[in-house]
N, CA, C and O atoms as a GROMACS GRO file, in nm:
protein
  512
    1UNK      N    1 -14.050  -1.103   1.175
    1UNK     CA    2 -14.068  -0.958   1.182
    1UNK      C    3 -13.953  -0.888   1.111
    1UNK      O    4 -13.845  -0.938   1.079
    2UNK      N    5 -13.992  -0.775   1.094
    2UNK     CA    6 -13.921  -0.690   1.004
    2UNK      C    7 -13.881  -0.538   1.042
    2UNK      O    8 -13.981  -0.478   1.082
    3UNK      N    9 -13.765  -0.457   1.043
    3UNK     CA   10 -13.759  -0.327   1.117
    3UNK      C   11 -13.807  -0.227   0.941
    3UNK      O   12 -13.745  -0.231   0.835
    4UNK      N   13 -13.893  -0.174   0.964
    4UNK     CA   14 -13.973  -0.097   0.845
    4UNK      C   15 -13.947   0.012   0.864
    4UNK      O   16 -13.868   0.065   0.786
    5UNK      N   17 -13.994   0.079   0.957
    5UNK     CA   18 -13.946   0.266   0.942
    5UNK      C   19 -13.938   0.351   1.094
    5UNK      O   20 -14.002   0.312   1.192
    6UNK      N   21 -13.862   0.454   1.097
    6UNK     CA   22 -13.866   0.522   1.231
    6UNK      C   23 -13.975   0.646   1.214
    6UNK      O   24 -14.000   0.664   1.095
    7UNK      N   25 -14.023   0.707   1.274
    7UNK     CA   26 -14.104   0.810   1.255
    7UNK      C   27 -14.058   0.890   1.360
    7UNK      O   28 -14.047   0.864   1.480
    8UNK      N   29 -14.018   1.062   1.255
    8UNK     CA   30 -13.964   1.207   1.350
    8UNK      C   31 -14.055   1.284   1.315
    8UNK      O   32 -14.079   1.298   1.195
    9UNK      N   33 -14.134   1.356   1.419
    9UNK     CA   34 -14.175   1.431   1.392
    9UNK      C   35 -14.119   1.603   1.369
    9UNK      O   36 -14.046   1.660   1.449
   10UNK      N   37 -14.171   1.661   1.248
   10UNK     CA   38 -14.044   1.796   1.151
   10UNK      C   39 -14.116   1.874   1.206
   10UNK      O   40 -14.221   1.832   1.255
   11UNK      N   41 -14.068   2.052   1.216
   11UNK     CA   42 -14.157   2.151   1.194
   11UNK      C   43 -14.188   2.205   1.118
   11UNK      O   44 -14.285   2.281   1.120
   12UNK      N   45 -14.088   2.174   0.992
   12UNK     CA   46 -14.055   2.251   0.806
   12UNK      C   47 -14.055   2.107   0.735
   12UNK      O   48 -13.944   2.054   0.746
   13UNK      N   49 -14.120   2.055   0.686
   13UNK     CA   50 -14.125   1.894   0.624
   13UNK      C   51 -14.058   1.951   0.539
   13UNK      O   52 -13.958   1.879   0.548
   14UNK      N   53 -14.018   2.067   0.419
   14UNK     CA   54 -13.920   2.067   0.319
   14UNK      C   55 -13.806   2.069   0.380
   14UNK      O   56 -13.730   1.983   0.334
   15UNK      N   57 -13.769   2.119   0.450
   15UNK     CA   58 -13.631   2.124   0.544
   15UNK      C   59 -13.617   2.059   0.571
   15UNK      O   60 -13.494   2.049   0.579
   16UNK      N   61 -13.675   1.952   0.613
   16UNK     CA   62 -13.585   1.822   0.668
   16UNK      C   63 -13.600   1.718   0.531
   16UNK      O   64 -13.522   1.622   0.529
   17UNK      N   65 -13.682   1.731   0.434
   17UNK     CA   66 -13.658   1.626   0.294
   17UNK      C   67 -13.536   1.687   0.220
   17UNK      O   68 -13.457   1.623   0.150
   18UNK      N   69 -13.533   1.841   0.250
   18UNK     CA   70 -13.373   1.879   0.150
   18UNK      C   71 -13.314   1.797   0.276
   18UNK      O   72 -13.312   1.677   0.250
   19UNK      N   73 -13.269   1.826   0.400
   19UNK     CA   74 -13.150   1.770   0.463
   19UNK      C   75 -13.176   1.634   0.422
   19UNK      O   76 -13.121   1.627   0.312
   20UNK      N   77 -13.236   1.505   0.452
   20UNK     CA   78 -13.218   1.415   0.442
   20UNK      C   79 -13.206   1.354   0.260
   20UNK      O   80 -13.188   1.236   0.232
   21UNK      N   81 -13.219   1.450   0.171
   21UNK     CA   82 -13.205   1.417   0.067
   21UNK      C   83 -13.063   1.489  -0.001
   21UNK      O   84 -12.986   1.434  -0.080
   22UNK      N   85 -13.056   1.576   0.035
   22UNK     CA   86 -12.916   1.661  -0.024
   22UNK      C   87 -12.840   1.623   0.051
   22UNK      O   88 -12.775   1.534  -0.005
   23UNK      N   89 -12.790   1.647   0.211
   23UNK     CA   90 -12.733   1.590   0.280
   23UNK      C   91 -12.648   1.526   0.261
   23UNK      O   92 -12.533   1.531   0.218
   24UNK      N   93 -12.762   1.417   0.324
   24UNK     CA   94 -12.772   1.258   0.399
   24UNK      C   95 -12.774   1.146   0.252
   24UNK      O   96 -12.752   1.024   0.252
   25UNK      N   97 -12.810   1.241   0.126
   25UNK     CA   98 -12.794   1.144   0.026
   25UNK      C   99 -12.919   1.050   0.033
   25UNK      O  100 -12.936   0.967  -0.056
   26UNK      N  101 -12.982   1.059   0.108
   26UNK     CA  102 -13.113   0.983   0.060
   26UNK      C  103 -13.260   0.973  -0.040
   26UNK      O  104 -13.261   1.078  -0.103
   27UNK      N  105 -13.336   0.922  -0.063
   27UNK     CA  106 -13.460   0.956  -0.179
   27UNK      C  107 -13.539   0.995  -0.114
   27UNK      O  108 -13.548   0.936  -0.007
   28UNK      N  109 -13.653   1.127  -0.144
   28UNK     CA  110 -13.816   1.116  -0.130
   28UNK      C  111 -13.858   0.973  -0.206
   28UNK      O  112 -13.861   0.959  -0.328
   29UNK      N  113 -13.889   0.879  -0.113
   29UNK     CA  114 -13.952   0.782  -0.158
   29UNK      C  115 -14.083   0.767  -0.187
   29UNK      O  116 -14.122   0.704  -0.286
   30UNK      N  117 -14.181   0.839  -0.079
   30UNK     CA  118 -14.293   0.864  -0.109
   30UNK      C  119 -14.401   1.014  -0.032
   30UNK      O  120 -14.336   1.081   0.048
   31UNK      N  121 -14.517   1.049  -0.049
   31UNK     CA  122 -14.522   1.125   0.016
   31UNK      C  123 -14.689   1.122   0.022
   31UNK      O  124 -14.763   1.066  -0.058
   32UNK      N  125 -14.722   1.187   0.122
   32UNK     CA  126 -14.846   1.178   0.155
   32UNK      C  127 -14.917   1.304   0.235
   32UNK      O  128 -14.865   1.344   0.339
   33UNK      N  129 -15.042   1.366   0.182
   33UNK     CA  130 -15.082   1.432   0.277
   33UNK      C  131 -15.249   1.391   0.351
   33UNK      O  132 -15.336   1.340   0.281
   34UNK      N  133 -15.264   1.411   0.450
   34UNK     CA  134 -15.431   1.401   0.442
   34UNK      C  135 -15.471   1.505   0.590
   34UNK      O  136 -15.440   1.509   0.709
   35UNK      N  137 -15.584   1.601   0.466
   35UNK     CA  138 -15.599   1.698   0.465
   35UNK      C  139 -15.708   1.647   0.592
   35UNK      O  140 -15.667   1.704   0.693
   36UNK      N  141 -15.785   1.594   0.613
   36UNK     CA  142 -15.895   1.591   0.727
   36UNK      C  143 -15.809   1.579   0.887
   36UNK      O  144 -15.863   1.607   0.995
   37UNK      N  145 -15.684   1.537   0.871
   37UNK     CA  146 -15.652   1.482   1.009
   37UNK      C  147 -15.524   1.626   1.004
   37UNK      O  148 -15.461   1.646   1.107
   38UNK      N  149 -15.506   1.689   0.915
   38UNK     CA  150 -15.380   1.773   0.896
   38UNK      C  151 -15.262   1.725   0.911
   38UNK      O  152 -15.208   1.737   1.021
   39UNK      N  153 -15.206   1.671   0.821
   39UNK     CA  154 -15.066   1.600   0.897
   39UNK      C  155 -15.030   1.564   0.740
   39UNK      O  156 -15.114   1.510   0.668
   40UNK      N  157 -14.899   1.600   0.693
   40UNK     CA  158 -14.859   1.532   0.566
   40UNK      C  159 -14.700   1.442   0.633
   40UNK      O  160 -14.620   1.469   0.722
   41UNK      N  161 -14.713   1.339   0.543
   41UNK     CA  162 -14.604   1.235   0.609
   41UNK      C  163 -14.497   1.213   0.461
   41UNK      O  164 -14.561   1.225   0.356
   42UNK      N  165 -14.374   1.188   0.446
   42UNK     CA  166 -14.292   1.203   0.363
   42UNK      C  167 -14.188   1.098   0.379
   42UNK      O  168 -14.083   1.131   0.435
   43UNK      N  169 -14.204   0.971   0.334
   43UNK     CA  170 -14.056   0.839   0.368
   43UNK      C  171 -13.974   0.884   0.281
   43UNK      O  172 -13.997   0.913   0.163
   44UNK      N  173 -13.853   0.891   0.353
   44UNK     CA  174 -13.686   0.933   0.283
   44UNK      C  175 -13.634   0.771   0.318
   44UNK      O  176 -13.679   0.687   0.397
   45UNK      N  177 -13.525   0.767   0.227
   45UNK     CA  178 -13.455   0.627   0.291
   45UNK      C  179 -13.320   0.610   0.123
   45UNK      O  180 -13.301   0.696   0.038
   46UNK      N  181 -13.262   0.488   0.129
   46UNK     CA  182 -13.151   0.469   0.074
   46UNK      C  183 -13.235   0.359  -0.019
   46UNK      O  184 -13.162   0.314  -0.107
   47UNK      N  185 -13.332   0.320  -0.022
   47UNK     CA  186 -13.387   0.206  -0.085
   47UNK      C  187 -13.525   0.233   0.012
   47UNK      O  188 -13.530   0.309   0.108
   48UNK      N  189 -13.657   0.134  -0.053
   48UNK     CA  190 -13.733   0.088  -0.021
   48UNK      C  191 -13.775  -0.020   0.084
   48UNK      O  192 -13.690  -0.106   0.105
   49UNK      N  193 -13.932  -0.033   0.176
   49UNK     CA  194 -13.940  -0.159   0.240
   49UNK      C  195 -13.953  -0.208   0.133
   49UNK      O  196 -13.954  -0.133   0.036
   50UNK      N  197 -13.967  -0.344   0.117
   50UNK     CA  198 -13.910  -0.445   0.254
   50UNK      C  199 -13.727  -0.444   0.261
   50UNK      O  200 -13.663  -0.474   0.362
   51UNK      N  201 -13.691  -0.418   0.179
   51UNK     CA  202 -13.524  -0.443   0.188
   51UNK      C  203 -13.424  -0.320   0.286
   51UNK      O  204 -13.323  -0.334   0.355
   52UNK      N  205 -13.503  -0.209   0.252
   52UNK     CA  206 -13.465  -0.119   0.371
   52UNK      C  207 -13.558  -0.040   0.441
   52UNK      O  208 -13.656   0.014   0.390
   53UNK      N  209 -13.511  -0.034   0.607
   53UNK     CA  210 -13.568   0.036   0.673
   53UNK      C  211 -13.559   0.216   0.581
   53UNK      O  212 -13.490   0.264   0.492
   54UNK      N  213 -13.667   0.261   0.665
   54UNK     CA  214 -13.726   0.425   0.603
   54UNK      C  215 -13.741   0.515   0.724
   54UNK      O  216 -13.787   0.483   0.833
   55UNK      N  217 -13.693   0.634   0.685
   55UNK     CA  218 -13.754   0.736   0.809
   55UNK      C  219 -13.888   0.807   0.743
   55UNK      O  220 -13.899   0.850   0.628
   56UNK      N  221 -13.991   0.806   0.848
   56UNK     CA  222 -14.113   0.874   0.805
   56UNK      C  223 -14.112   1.004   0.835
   56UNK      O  224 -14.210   1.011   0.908
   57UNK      N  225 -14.067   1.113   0.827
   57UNK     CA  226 -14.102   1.237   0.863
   57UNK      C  227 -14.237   1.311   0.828
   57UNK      O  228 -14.277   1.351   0.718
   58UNK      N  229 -14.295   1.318   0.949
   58UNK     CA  230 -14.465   1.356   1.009
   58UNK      C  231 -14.466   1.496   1.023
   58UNK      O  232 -14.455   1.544   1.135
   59UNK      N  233 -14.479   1.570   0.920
   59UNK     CA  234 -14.583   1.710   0.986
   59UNK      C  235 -14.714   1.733   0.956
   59UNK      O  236 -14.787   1.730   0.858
   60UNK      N  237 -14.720   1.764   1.110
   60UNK     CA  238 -14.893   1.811   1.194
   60UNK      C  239 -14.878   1.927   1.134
   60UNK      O  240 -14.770   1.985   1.151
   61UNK      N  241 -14.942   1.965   1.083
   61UNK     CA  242 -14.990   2.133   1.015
   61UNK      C  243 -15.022   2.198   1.106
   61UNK      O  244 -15.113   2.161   1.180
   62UNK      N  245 -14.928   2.360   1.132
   62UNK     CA  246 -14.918   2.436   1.222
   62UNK      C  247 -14.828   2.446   1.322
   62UNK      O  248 -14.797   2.550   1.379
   63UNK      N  249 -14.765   2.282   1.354
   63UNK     CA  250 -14.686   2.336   1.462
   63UNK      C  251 -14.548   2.324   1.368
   63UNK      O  252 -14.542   2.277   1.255
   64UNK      N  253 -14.427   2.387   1.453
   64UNK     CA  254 -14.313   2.434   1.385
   64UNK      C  255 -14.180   2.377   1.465
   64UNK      O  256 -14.068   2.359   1.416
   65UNK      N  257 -14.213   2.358   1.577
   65UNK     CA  258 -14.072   2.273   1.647
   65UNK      C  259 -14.176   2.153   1.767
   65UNK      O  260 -14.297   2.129   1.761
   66UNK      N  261 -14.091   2.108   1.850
   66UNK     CA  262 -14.097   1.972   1.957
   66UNK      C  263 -14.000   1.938   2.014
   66UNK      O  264 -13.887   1.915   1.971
   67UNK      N  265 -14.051   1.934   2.138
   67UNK     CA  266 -13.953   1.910   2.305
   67UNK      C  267 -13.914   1.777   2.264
   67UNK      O  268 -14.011   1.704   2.249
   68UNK      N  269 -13.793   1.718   2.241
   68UNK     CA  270 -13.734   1.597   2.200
   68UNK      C  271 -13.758   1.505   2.310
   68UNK      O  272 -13.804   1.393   2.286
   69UNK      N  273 -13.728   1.546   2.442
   69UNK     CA  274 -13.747   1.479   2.551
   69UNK      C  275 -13.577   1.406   2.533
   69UNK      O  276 -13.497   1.409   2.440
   70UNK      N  277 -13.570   1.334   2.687
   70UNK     CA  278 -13.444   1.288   2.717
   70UNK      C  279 -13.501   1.122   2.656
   70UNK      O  280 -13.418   1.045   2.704
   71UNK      N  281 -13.586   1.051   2.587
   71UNK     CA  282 -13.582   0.934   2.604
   71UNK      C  283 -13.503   0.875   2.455
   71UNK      O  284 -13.452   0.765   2.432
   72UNK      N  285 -13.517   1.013   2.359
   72UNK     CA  286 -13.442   0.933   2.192
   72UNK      C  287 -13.302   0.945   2.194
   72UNK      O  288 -13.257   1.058   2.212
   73UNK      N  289 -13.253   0.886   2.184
   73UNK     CA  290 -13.095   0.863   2.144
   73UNK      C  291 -13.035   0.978   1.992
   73UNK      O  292 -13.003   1.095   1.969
   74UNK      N  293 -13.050   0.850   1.927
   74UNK     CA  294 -12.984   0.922   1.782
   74UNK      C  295 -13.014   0.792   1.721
   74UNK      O  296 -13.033   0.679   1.766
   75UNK      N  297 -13.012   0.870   1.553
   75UNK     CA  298 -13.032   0.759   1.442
   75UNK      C  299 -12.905   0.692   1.423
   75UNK      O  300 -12.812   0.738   1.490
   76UNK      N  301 -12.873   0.571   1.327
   76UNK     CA  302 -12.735   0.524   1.309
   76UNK      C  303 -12.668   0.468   1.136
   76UNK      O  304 -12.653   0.350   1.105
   77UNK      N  305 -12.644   0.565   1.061
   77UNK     CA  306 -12.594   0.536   0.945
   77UNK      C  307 -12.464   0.498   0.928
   77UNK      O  308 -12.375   0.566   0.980
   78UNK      N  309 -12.429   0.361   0.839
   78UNK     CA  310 -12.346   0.323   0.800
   78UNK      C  311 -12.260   0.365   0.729
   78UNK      O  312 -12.309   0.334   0.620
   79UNK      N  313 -12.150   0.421   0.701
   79UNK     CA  314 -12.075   0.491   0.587
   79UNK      C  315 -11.942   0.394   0.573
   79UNK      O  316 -11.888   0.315   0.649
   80UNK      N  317 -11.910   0.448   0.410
   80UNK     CA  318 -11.745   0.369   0.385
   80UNK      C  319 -11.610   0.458   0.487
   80UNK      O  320 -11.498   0.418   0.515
   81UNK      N  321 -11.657   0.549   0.512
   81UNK     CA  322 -11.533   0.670   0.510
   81UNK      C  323 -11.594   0.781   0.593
   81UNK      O  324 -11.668   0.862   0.538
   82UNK      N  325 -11.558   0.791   0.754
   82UNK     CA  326 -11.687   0.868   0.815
   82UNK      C  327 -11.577   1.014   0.770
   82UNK      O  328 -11.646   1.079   0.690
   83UNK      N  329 -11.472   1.069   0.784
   83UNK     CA  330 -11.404   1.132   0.795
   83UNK      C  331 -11.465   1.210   0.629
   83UNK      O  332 -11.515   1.320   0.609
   84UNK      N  333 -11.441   1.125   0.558
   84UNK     CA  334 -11.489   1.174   0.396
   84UNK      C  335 -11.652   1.202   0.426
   84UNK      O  336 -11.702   1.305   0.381
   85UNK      N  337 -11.715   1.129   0.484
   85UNK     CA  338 -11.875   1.204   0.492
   85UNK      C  339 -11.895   1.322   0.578
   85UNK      O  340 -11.996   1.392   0.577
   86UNK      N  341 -11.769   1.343   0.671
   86UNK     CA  342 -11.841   1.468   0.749
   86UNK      C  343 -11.780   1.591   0.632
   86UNK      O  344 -11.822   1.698   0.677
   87UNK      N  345 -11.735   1.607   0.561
   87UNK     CA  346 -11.664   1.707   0.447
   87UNK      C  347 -11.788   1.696   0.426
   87UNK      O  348 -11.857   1.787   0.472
   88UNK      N  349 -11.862   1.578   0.347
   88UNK     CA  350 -11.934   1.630   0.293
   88UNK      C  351 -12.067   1.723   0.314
   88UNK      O  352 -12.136   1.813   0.266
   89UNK      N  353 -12.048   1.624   0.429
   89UNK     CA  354 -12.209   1.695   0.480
   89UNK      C  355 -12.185   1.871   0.508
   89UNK      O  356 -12.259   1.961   0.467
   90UNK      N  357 -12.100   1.880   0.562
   90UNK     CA  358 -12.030   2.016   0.614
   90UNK      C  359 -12.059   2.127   0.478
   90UNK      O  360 -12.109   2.239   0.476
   91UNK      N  361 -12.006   2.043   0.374
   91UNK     CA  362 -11.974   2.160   0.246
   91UNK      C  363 -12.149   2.196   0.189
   91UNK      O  364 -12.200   2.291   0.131
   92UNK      N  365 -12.224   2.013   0.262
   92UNK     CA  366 -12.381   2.061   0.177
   92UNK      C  367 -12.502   2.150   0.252
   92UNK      O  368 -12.620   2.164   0.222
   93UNK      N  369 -12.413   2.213   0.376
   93UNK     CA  370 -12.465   2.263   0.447
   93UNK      C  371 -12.461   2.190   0.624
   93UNK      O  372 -12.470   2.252   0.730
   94UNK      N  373 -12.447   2.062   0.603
   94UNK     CA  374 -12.506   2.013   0.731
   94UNK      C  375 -12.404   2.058   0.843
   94UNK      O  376 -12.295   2.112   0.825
   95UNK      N  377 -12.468   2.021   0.967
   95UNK     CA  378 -12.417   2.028   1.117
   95UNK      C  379 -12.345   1.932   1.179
   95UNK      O  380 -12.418   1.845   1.227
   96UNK      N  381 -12.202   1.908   1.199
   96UNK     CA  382 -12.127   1.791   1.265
   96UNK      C  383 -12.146   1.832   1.390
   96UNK      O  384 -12.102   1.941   1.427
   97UNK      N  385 -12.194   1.776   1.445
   97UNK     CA  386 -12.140   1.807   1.629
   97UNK      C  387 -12.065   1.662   1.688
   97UNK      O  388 -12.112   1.581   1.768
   98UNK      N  389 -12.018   1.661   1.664
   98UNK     CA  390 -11.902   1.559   1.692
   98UNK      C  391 -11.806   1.502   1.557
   98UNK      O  392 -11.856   1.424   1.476
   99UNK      N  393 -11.697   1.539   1.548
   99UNK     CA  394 -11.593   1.556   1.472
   99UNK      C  395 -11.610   1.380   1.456
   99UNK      O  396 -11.674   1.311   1.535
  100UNK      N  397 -11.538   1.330   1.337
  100UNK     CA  398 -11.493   1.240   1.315
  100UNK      C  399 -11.353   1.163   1.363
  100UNK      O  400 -11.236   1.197   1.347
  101UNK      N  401 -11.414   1.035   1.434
  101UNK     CA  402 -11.286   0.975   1.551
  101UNK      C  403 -11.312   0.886   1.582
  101UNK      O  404 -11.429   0.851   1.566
  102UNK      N  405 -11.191   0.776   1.663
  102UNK     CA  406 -11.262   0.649   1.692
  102UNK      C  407 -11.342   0.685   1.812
  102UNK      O  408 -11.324   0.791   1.871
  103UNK      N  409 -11.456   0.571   1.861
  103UNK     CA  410 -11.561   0.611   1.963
  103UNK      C  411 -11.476   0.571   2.127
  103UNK      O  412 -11.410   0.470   2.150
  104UNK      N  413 -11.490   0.631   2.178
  104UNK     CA  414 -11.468   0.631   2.349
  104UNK      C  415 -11.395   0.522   2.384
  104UNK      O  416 -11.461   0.447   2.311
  105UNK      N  417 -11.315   0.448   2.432
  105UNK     CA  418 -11.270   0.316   2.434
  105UNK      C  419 -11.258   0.188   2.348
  105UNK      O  420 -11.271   0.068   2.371
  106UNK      N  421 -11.224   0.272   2.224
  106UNK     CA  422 -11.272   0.155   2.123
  106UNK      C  423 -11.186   0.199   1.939
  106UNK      O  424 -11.119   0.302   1.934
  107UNK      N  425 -11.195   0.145   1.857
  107UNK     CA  426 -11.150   0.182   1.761
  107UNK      C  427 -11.198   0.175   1.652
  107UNK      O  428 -11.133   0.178   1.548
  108UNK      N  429 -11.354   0.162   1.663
  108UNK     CA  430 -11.459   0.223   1.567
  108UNK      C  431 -11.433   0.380   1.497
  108UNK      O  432 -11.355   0.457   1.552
  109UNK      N  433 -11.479   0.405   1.418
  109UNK     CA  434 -11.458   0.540   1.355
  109UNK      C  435 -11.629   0.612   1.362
  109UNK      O  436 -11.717   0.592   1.277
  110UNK      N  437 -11.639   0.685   1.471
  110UNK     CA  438 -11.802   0.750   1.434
  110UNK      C  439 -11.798   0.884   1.469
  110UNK      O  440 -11.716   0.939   1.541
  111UNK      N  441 -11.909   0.938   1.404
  111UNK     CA  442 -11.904   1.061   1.444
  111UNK      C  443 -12.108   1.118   1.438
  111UNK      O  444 -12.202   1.041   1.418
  112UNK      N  445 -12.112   1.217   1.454
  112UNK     CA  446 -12.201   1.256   1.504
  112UNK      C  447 -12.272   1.410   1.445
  112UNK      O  448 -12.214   1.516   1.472
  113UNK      N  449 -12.376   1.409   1.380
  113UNK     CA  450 -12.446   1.488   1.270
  113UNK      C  451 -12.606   1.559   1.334
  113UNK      O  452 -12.679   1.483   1.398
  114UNK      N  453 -12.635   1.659   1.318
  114UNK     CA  454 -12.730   1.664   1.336
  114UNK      C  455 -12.829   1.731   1.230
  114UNK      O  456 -12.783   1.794   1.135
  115UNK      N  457 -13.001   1.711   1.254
  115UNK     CA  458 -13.097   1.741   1.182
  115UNK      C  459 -13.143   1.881   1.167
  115UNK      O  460 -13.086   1.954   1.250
  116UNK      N  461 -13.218   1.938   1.097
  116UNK     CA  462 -13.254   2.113   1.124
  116UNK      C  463 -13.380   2.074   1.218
  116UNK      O  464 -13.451   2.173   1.236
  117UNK      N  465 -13.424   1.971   1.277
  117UNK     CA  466 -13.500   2.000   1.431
  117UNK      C  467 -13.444   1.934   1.539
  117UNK      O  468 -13.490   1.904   1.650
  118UNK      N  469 -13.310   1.911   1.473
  118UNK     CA  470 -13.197   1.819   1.640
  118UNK      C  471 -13.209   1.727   1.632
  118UNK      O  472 -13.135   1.698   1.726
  119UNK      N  473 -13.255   1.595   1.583
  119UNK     CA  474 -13.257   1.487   1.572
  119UNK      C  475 -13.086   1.436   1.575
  119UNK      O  476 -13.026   1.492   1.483
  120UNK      N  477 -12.978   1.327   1.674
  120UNK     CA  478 -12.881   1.347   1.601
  120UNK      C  479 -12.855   1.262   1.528
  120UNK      O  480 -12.956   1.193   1.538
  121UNK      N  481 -12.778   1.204   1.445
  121UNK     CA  482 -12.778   1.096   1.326
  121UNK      C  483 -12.587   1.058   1.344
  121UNK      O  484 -12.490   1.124   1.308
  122UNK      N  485 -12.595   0.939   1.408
  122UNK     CA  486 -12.439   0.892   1.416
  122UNK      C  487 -12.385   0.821   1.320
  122UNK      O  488 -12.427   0.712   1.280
  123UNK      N  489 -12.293   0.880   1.280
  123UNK     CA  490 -12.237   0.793   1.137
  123UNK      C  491 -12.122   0.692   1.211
  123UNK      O  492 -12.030   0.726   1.285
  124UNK      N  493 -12.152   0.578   1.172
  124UNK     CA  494 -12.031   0.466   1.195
  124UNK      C  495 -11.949   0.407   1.074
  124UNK      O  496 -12.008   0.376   0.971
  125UNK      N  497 -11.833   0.394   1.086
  125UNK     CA  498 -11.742   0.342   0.968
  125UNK      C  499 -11.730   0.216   0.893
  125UNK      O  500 -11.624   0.157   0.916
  126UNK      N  501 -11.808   0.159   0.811
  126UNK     CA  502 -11.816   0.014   0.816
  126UNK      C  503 -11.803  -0.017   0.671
  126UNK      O  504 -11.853   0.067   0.596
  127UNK      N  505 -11.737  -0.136   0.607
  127UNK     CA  506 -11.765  -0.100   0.476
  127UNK      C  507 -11.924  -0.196   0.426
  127UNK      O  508 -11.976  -0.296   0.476
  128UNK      N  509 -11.955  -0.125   0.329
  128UNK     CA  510 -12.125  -0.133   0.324
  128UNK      C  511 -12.115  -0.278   0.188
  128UNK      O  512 -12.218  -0.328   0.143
   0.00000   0.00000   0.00000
């Protein structure tokens, strides 16, 4: 088995392909709409399956936000330099909510980003 893609559901599918593409630095890899079921779907990612996992971002036509619920965590991206990625994200617009630092009892370097529908996206320090 293979980990292939996460699926978020957006309320602005361009808003979240600029964030995850300007951002987050990732590609529109592919995109899709189909008009009978209303729902256009859009994979962003750093590469392609099979070699990399993809986020699918799903919008249902018409609705515009979603109750996250307490059960999702956060996504988890790898970076060389979390301290140098929260500048960046910061200057390309994005949202840090958690500063860049080592994590809670430990001496990891992560920090903590969020999406324009809250999704949060934890950056960890690792070299890639």
């Amino acid at each position: 088995m293979r980990f292939l893609h996460t699926m978020l559901r957006v309320g602005d599918l361009q808003r979240s392909i600029d964030f995850y593409t300007q951002v987050l630095g990732m590609q529109l890899l592919r995109k899709t709409e189909n008009p009978d079921y209303k729902y256009t779907l859009a994979f962003v990612g750093y590469g392609k399956n099979p070699e990399h996992a993809e986020i699918e971002l799903t919008y249902n036509w018409g609705v515009d936000s979603y109750e996250q619920g307490t059960a999702f965590g956060h996504l988890a991206l790898g970076v060389p330099d979390v301290y140098g990625a929260c500048e960046k994200i910061k200057a390309a617009g994005g949202k840090v909510t958690r500063e860049a630092g080592p994590v809670k009892g430990g001496s990891t370097v992560i920090a903590f980003v969020t999406d324009p529908d809250g999704y949060k996206i934890e950056l960890i320090e690792r070299a890639l």
